[in-house]
TORKOL-4160 file (C-alpha; in steps of 0.2 Angstrom, whole numbers, padded with zeros to 4 digits, m for minus):
226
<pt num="1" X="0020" Y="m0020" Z="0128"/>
<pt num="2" X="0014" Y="m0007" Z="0141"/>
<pt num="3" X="m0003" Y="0002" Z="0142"/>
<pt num="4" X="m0014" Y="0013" Z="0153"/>
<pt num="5" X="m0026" Y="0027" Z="0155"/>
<pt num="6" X="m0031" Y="0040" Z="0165"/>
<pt num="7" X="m0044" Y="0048" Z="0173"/>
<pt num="8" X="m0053" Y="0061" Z="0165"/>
<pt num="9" X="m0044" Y="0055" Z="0149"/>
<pt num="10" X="m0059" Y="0048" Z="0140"/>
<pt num="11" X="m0064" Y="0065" Z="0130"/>
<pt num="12" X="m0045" Y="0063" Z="0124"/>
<pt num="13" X="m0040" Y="0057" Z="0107"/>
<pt num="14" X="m0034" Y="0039" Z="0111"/>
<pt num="15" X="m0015" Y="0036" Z="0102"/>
<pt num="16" X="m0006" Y="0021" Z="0102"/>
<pt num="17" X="0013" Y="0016" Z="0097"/>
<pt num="18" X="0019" Y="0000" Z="0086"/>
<pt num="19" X="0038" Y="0001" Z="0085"/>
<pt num="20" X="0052" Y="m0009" Z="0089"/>
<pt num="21" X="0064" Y="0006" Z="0092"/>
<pt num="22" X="0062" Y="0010" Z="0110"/>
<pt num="23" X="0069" Y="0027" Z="0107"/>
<pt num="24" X="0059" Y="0031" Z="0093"/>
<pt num="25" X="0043" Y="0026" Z="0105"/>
<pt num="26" X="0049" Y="0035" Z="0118"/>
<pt num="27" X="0050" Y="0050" Z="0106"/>
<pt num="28" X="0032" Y="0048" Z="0099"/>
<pt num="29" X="0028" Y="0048" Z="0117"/>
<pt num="30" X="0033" Y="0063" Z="0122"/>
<pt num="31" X="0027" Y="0072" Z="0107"/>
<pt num="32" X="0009" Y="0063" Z="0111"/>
<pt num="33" X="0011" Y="0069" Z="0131"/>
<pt num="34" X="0014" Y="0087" Z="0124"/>
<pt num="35" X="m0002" Y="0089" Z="0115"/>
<pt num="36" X="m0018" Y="0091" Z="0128"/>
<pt num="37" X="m0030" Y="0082" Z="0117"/>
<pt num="38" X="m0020" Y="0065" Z="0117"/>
<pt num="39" X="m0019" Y="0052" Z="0125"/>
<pt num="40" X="m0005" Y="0037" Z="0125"/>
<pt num="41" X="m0014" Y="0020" Z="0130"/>
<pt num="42" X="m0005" Y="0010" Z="0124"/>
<pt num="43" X="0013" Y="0003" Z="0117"/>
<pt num="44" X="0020" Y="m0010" Z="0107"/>
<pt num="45" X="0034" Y="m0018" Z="0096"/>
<pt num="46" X="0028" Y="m0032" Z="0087"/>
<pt num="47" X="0012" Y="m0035" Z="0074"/>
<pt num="48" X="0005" Y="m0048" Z="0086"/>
<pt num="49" X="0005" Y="m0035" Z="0099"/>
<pt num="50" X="m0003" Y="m0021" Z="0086"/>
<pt num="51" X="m0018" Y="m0032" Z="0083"/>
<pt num="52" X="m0017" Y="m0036" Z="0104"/>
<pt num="53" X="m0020" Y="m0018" Z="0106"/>
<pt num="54" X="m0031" Y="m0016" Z="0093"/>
<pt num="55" X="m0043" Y="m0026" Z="0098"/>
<pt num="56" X="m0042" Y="m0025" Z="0118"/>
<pt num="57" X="m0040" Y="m0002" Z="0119"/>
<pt num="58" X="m0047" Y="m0001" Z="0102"/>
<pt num="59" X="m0037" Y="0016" Z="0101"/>
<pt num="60" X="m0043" Y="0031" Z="0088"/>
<pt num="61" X="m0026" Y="0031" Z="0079"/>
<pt num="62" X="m0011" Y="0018" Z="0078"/>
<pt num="63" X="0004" Y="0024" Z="0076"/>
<pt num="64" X="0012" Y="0009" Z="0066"/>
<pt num="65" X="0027" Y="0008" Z="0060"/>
<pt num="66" X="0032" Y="m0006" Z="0044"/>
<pt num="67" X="0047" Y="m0012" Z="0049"/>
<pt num="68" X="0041" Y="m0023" Z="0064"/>
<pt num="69" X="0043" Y="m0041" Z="0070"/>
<pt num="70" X="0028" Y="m0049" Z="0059"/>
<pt num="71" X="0028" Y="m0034" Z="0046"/>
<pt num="72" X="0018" Y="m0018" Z="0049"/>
<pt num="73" X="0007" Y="m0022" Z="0034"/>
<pt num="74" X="0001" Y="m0037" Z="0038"/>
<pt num="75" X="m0004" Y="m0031" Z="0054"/>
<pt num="76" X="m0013" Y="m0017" Z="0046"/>
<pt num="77" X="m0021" Y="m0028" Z="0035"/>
<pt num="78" X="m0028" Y="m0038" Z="0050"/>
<pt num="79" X="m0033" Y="m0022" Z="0060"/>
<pt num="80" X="m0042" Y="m0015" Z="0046"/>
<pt num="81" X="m0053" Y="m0032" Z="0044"/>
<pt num="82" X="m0056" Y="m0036" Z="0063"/>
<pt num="83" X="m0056" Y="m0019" Z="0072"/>
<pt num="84" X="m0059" Y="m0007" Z="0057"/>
<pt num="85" X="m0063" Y="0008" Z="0071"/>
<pt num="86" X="m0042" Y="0008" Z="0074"/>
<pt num="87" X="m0037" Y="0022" Z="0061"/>
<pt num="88" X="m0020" Y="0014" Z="0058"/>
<pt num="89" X="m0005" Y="0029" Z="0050"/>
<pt num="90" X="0010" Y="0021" Z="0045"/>
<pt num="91" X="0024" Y="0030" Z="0052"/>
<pt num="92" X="0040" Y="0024" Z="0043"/>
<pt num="93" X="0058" Y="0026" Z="0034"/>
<pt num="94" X="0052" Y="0020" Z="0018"/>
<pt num="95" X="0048" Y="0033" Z="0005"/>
<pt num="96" X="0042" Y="0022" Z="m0010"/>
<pt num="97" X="0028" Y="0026" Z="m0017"/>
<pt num="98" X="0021" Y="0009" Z="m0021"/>
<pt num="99" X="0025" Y="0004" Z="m0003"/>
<pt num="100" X="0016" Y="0020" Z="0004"/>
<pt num="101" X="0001" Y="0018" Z="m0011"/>
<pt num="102" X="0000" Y="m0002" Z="m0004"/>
<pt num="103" X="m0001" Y="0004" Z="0011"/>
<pt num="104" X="m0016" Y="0017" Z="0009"/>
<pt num="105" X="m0025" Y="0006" Z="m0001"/>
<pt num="106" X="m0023" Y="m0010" Z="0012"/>
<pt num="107" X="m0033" Y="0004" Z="0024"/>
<pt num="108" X="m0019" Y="0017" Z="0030"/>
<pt num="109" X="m0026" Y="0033" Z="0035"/>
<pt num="110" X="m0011" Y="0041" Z="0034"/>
<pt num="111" X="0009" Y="0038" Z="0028"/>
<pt num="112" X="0020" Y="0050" Z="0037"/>
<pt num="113" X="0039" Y="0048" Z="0036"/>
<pt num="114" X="0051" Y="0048" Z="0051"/>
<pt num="115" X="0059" Y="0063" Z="0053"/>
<pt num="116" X="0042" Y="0072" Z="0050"/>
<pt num="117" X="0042" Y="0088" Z="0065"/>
<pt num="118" X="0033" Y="0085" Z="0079"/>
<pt num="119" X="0020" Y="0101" Z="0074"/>
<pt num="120" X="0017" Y="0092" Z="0058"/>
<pt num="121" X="0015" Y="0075" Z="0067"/>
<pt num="122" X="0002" Y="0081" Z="0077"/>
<pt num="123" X="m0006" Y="0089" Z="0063"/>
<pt num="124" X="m0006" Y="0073" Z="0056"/>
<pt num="125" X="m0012" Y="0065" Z="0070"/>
<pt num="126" X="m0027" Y="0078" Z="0071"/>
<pt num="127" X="m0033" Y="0078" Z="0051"/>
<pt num="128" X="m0034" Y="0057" Z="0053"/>
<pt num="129" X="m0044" Y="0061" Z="0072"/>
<pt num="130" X="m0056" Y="0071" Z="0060"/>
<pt num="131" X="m0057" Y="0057" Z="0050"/>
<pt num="132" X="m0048" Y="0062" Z="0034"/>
<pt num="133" X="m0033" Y="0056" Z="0027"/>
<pt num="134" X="m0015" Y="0064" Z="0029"/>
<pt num="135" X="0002" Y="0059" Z="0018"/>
<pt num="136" X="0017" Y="0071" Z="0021"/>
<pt num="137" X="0018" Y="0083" Z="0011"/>
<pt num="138" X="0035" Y="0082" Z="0004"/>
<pt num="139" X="0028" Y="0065" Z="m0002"/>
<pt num="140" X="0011" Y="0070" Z="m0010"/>
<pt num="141" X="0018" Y="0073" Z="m0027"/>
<pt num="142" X="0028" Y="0057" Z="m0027"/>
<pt num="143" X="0011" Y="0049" Z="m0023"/>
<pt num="144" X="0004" Y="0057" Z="m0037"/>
<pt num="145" X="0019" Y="0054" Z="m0049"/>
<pt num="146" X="0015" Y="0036" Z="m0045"/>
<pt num="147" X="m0005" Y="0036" Z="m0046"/>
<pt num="148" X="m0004" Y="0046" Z="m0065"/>
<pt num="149" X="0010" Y="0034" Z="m0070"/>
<pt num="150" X="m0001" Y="0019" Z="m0064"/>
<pt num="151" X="m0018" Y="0027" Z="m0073"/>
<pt num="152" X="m0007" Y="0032" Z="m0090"/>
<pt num="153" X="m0003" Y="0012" Z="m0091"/>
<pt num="154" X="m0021" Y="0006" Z="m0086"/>
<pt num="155" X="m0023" Y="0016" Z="m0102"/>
<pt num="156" X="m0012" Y="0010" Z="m0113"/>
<pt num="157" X="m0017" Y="m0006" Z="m0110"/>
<pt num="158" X="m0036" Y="m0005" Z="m0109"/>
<pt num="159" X="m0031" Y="0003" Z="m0127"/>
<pt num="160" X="m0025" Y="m0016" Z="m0136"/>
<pt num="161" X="m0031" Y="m0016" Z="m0152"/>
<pt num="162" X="m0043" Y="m0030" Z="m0158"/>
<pt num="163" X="m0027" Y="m0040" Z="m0167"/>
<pt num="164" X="m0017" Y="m0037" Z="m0152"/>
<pt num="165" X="m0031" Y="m0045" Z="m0141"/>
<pt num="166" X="m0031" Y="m0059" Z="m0152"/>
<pt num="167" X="m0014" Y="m0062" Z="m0152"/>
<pt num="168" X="m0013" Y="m0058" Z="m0133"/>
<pt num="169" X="m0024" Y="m0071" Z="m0130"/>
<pt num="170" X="m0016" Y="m0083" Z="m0142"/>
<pt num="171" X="m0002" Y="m0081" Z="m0131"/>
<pt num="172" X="m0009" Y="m0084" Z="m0115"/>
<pt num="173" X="m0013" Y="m0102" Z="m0121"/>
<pt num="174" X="0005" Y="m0106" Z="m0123"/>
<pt num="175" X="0008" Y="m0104" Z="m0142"/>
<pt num="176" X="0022" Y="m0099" Z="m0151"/>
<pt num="177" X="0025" Y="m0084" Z="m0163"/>
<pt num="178" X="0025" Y="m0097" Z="m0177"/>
<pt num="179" X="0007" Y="m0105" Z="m0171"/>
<pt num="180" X="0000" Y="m0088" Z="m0168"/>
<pt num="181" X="0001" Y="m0083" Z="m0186"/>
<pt num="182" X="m0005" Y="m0099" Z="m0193"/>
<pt num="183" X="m0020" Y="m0097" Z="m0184"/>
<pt num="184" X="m0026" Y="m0080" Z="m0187"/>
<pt num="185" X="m0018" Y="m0082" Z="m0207"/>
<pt num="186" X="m0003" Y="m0069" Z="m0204"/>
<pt num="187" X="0015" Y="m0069" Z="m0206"/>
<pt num="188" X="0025" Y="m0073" Z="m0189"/>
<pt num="189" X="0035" Y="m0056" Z="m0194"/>
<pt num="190" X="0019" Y="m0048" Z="m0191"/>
<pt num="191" X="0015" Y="m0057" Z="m0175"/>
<pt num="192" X="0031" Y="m0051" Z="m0171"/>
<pt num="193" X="0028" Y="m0034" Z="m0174"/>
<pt num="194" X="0011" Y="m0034" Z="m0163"/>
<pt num="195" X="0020" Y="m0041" Z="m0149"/>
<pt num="196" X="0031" Y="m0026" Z="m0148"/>
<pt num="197" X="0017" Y="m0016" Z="m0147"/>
<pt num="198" X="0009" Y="m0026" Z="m0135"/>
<pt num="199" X="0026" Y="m0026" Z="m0123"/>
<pt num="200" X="0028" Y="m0007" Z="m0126"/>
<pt num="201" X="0011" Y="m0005" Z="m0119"/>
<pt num="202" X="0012" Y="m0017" Z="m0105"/>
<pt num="203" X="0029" Y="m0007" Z="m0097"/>
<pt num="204" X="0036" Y="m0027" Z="m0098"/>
<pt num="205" X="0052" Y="m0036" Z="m0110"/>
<pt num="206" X="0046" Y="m0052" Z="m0113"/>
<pt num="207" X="0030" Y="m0063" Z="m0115"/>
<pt num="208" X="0029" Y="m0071" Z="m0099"/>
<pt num="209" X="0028" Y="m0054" Z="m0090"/>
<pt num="210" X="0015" Y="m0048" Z="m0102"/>
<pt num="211" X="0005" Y="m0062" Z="m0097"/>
<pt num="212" X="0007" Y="m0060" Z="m0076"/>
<pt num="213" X="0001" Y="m0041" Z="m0083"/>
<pt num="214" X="m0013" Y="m0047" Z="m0092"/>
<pt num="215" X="m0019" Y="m0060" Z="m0079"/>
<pt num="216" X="m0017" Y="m0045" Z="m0064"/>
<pt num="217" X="m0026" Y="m0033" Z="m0075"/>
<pt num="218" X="m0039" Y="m0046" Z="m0074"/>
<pt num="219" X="m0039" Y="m0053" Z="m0056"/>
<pt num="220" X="m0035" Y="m0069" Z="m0060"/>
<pt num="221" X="m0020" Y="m0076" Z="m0052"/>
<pt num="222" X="m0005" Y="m0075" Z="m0063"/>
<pt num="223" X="m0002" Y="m0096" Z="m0069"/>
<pt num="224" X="0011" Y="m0097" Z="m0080"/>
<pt num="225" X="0009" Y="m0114" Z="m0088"/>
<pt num="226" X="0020" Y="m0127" Z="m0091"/>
C-alpha cells in the first residue's frame, strides 16, 4: 500500500486505487495523473487495505476492484457503513448483472467494466465526483433487462391468488400434497394443480425453492425444516 499528496493538491478530486494487479494500478494511475483535477493518494491491493484507506485519506472516489484478497464487496460493504463520505466505483471483469445490481445496491456509486477508455473513465470518475451515479454504458440496458425481469416476478408473485396463499402456506409448515387437500376440503390433484401455478410464478421447479422464495420475499431468513 503506498500513499501521498501534494501540495496545493487539496482543491483536487482525491482518487484512490484497490487492486491486486500492479499493472492494472499502474495503469489507473497514469490515467488519474493525466487529468489536472485528480489526485492519486493513495493505493492498495487488498480489502483490509481498502477500508485502511478509507478511513485514514478518506478519498472522494475509490476505485475498487471485486476480485481482491478479502473480496471487494465485503469491503464495500464495510466502507459504505464506517466511512460512508468514500464514493466507492467498482471497477471490475465481471459483467453480471446481479453482481453489478448487488454491487449498487450494497452502496456502489458506480460499476465500470475493465477495458472502459480512459476518456470514459474519467468521465466516470467526474459524474460520481458530482455526486451522481455512473454504470457503463454498454452495460445499462443489461442492468435494466435485469431490474424489469426482477420487478415482472415481484409481480407475479405479489399476484397469488387467495387458494394459492393458502396452500402456500400449508406448505411452508411442512405438509404434503395429500395433507394439504384434507385440510382445506380439495382433491390432492387440485393441490397439485395450484402448485404449479404457484412454481410458474415463483421462476423455481420444486417446493423447497418456493419456500426459500417466499421466506426472501418476506425478509425472514430462509429455514427449511426438518
Amino acid at each position: 500500500m503506498r500513499w501521498g499528496m501534494g501540495v496545493g493538491e487539496l482543491d483536487k478530486v482525491s482518487i484512490a486505487i484497490v487492486d491486486d494487479h500492479p499493472i492494472v494500478r499502474r495503469g489507473l494511475s497514469a490515467v488519474i495523473s493525466g487529468e489536472a483535477g485528480f489526485n492519486l493518494v493513495a493505493e492498495g491491493s487488498t480489502a483490509r487495505e481498502a477500508l485502511e484507506i478509507a478511513e485514514r485519506w478518506r478519498p472522494q472516489i475509490m476505485l475498487l476492484d471485486l476480485g481482491i484478497p478479502g473480496g471487494g464487496m465485503e469491503a464495500l460493504k464495510r466502507i459504505v457503513v464506517q466511512v460512508p463520505s468514500v464514493r466507492c466505483m467498482i471497477l471490475t471483469v465481471c459483467d453480471l448483472a446481479t453482481t453489478a445490481i448487488s454491487a449498487l445496491n450494497a452502496g456502489a456509486r458506480g460499476y465500470v467494466l475493465k477495458g472502459v477508455s480512459a476518456a470514459d473513465l474519467k468521465r466516470a470518475m467526474w459524474t460520481v465526483a458530482n455526486e451522481e451515479s455512473f454504470v457503463s454504458p454498454e452495460f445499462a440496458t443489461k442492468l435494466l433487462q435485469a431490474a424489469q425481469l426482477n420487478v415482472q416476478q415481484a409481480s407475479s408473485i405479489d399476484q397469488l391468488t387467495h387458494r394459492e396463499a393458502q396452500i402456500m402456506r400449508a406448505v411452508e409448515e411442512g405438509l404434503t400434497n395429500r395433507e394439504i387437500g384434507e385440510k382445506l376440503d380439495i382433491s390432492e390433484k387440485t393441490v397439485k394443480y395450484y402448485m404449479s401455478g404457484i412454481l410458474q410464478k415463483y421462476g423455481v421447479t420444486n417446493r423447497v425453492s418456493a419456500v426459500i422464495a417466499a421466506q426472501k420475499l418476506r425478509g425472514v431468513t430462509p429455514s427449511l425444516g426438518n
